[in-house]
N, C-alpha and C positions, 0 to 999 in steps of 0.2 A: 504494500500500500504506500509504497513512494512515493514523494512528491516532485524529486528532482527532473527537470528536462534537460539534461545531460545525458539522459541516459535513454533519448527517444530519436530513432533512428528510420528513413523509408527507403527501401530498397524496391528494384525493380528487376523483372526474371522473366526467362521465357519456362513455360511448360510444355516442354517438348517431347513429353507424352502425350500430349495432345495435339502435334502438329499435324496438319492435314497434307494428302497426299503432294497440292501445290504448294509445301511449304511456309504456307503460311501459318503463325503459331500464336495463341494463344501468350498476351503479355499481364502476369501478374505483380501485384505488389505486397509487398513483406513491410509488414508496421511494428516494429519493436520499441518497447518501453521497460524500463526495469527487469530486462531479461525474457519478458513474456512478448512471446510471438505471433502474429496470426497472420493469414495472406489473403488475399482477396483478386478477385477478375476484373480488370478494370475497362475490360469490354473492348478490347483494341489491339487488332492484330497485325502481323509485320512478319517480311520473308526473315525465315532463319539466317540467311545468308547478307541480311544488312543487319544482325544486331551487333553492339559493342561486348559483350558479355564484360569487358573489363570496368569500363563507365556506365554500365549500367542503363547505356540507350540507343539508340539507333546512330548508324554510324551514313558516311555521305552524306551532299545537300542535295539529296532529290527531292521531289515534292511528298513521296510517300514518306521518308526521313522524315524531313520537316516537319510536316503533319502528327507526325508519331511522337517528335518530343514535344510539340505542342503541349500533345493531348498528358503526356509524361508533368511538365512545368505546371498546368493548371490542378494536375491530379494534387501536385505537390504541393502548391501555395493552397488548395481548399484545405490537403489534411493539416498543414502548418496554424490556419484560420482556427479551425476547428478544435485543436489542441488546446489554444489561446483562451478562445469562448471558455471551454467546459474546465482545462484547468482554474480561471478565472471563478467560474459558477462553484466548482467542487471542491476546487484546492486538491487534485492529484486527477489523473487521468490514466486509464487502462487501455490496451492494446487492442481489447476485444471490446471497450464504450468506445473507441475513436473509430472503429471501422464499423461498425453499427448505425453509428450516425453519419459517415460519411455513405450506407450504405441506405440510409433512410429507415433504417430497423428501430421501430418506437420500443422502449426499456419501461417505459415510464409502470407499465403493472407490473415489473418485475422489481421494484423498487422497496427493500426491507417494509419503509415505514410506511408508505402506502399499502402495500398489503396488511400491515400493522393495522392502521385506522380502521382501514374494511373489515375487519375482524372485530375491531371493535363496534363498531356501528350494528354486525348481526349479531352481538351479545347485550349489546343494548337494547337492543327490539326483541331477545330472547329472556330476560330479567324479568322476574316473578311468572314466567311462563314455563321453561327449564334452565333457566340457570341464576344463581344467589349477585343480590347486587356487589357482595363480597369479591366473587370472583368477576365479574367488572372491575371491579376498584382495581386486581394485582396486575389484571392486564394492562393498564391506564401506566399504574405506576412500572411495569416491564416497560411499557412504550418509552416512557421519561428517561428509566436509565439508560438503555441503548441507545438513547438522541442522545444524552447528556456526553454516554461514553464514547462517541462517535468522534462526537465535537472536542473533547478532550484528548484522545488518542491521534484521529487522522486527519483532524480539522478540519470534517466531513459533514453535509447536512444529510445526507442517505447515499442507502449503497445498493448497488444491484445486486440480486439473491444473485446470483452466478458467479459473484464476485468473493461472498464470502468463504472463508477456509477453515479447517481448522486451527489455525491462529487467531483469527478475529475471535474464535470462541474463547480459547487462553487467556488474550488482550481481555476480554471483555470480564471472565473469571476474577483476573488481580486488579484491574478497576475498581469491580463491585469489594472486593476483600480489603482493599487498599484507600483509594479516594471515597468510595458511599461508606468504607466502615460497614461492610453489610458481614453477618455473621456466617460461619459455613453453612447453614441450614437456610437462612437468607435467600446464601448466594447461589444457593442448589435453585432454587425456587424459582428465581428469575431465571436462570439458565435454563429452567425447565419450561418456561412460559415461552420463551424466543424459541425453545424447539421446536414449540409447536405452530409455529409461523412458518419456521425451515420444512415442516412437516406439510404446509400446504402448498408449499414452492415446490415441492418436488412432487406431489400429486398431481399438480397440475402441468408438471413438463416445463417448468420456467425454469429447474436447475437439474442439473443431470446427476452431479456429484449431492455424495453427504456427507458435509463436514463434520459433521455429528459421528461418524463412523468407526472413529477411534477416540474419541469424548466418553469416558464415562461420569454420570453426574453424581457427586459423593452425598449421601445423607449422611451426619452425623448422628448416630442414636445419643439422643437427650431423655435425660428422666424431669421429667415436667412436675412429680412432686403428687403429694396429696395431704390429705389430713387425716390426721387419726383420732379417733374414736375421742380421745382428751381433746384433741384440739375442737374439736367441730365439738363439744358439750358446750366446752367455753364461752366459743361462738354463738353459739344457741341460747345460752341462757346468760348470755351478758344484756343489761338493762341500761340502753341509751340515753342520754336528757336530748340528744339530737332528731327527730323525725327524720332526716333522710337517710339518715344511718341507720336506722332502725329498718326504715322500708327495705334498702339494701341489703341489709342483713337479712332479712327474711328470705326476700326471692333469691338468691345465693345459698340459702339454708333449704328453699325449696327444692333447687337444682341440688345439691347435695344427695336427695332424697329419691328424685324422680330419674337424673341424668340428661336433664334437657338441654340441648344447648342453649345460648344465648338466644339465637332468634329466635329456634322454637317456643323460650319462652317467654321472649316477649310478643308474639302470633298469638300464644295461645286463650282461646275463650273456652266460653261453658259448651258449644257444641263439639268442642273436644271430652269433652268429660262425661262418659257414659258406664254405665253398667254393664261389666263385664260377664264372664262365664258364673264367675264365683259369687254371681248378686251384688257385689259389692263394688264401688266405683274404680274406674281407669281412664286414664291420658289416653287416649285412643287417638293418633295425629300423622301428620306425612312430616318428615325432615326436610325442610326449606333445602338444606345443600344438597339433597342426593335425590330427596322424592320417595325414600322409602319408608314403608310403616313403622310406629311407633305404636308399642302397647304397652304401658305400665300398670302396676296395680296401685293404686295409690294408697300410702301407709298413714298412720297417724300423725307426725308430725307435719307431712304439706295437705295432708287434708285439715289439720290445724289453720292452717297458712291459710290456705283459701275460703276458710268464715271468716279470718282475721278481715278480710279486704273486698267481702262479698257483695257489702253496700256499695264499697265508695269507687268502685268501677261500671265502666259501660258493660260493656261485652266481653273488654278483656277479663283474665282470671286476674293476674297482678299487674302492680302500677309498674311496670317496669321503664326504666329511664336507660338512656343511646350504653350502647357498652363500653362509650367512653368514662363515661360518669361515673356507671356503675363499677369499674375497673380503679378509677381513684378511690373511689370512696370506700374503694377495699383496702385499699394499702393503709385509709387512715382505720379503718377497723382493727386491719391485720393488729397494728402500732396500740390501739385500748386494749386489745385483748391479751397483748404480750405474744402475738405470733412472730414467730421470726423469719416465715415461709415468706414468699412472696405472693398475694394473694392477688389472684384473678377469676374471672367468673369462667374461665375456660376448666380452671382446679375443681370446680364442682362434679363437673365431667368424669373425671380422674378417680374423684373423692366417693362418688358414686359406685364406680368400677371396681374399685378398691378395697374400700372401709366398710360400705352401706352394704355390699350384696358379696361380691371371692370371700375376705373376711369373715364373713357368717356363713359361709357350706351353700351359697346361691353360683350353680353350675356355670360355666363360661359360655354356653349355649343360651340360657336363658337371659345372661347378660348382655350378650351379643345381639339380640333378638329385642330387649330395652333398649341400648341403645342405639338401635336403625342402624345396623353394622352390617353390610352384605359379606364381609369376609370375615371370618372367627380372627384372620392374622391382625387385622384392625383394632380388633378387641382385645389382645395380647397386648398390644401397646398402651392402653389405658390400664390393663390389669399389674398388681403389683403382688409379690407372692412377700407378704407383712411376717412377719417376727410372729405376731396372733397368730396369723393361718399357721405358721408351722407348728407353733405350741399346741393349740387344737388338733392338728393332725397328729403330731405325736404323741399324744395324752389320749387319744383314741385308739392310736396304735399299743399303746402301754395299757390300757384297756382290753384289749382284742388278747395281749400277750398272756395276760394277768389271769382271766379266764379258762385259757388253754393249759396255762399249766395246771392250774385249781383241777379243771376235767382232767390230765393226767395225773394226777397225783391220785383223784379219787379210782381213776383206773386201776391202780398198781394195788 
């Protein structure tokens, strides 16, 4: 992705594998730039027997001569033009955009961030239909960082998908690690999002190569945390003089209970809440991010929750405020309650997965199955194998042991 023109060079050649029986042949030209080379027809043909092969052009002053380096001099001053223009527009120029355009071949939908935008635009008319405003939001901000990193690497405003390499992807890697400070888990994420842009480019026959092909994108496995049984009592039965902290606390102590995510719960109303198999009330809902079913049972303390707040709502079940808010006004709870965790309403998730159901002997299938998990390996990642669960499993196991001997002993 050089920018220098030093290094941009036009040659001109006969192919004389293509020369016809009256020798006349076929004059092409050779456009190099920073090592990369492509050649092209430039529609004008000449007896083998007048070319110069050493200068590169027809040799004697006959008319057909003459004619020939004409058509050679203006080839030459359009591509020199041309160079000027687009290094000008783009700040570097390629071997295969300068014969493109000298060849009148339009790029323009082959263009990273244009096919970026139009991506965005059909996830934007697809939001609350099949796909979460959330995933808008990362595409938006994918679009940012590759403009940003573009401009700051090759001092580029866009690039043609054909153009890019496995480098750009590298370049683009220690940008986001380096300049955005983005985290490895971050920087996987974004890299994962511009795949899938590379992924439409070569669907559609706009790139032939995948840079992607020897890119693998690293997830770092992070343990995101939960709460334990002490902590979430804390939480639960600490007494606010604040009302929004109280409110917060609730619907966070709800999600503790139920495993909803954030939008789910704040979507959720009383037509979600039906009577289940066992008579007795359940979350019965779809997961805004994936679409798939949700069934909970609901226990005593968030059916506590939802008389708590049964007046003073419309439709919804709780007052629930942006997950910005609700996300601060964890960290000052975390701080009353003496937590030292970091708390987020996504922990609830976790906290669920973890504490509320593995920890009491509630199966990873039926967890899995709460929380709208289409893969059980999904639900592995919220599940946590706690100090408790082993104690309980081996105190049952020493139960199991304890017995067996008793019946041998009485055998004997």
């Amino acid at each position: 992705m050089r920018t220098s023109k030093s290094t941009f060079a036009i040659t001109f050649y006969l192919r004389k594998d293509k020369m016809r029986k009256d020798s006349f042949t076929p004059i092409f030209c050779r456009i190099t730039i920073a090592g990369e080379a492509v050649s092209f027809n430039i529609h004008k043909d000449i007896r083998a027997e007048l070319w110069d092969m050493e200068n590169h052009k027809a040799r004697s002053k006959s008319r057909e001569a003459i004619e020939v380096n004409q058509t050679l001099d203006a080839c030459r001053t359009i591509l020199h033009n041309m160079y000027r223009e687009i290094f000008e527009k783009d700040n570097y120029v390629t071997a295969e955009k300068l014969k493109n355009s000298y060849l009148g071949i339009s790029t323009d939908n082959t263009m990273l961030l244009v096919l970026f935008r139009d991506l965005i635009k059909d996830i934007e008319a697809l939001v609350n239909i099949t796909k979460a405003k959330a995933t808008l939001q990362k595409y938006k901000v994918t679009y940012t960082r590759i403009s940003e990193f573009m401009k700051f690497k090759y001092n580029i405003s866009d690039i043609n998908v054909k153009e890019i390499k496995y480098q750009f992807i590298c370049d683009f890697e220690v940008y986001l690690r380096t300049q955005a400070s983005c985290s490895p888990n971050t920087t996987a994420k974004f890299i994962q999002f511009f795949k899938r842009v590379i992924l439409i480019a070569q669907n559609n026959g706009w790139m032939q190569h995948n840079p992607f092909a020897n890119y693998k994108i690293h997830f770092k496995k992070v343990d995101r945390g939960y709460l334990t049984d002490l902590e979430l009592e804390i939480i639960k039965n600490k007494e606010f003089d604040i009302e929004r902290l109280e409110k917060v606390r609730d619907i966070f102590v709800f999600a503790c209970w139920t495993g909803l995510a954030y939008v789910d719960t704040y979507k959720l109303t009383y037509d979600n809440i039906k009577t289940g198999v066992d008579g007795k009330l359940w979350i019965m809902t779809k997961r805004a991010k994936t679409d798939t079913v949700v069934t909970v049972p609901l226990l005593d303390v968030p059916l506590a929750i939802i008389e708590k707040y049964r007046e003073k709502q419309d439709d919804k079940v709780l007052p629930t405020l942006s997950n910005q808010k609700m996300n601060s006004y964890l960290k000052e709870i975390a701080t009353v309650c003496g937590i030292e965790k970091r708390l987020s309403f996504h922990l609830a998730r976790h906290t669920f997965a973890s504490t509320t159901t593995l920890a009491k002997g509630v199966s990873i299938e039926a967890v899995s199955k709460m929380l709208g998990h289409t893969n059980i390996r999904t639900t592995q990642i919220y599940a946590r194998v706690t100090e408790n669960l082993i104690s309980n499993e081996m105190n049952s196991l020493s139960t199991k042991l304890k017995a067996n001997n008793t019946q041998l002993s009485k055998a004997k």
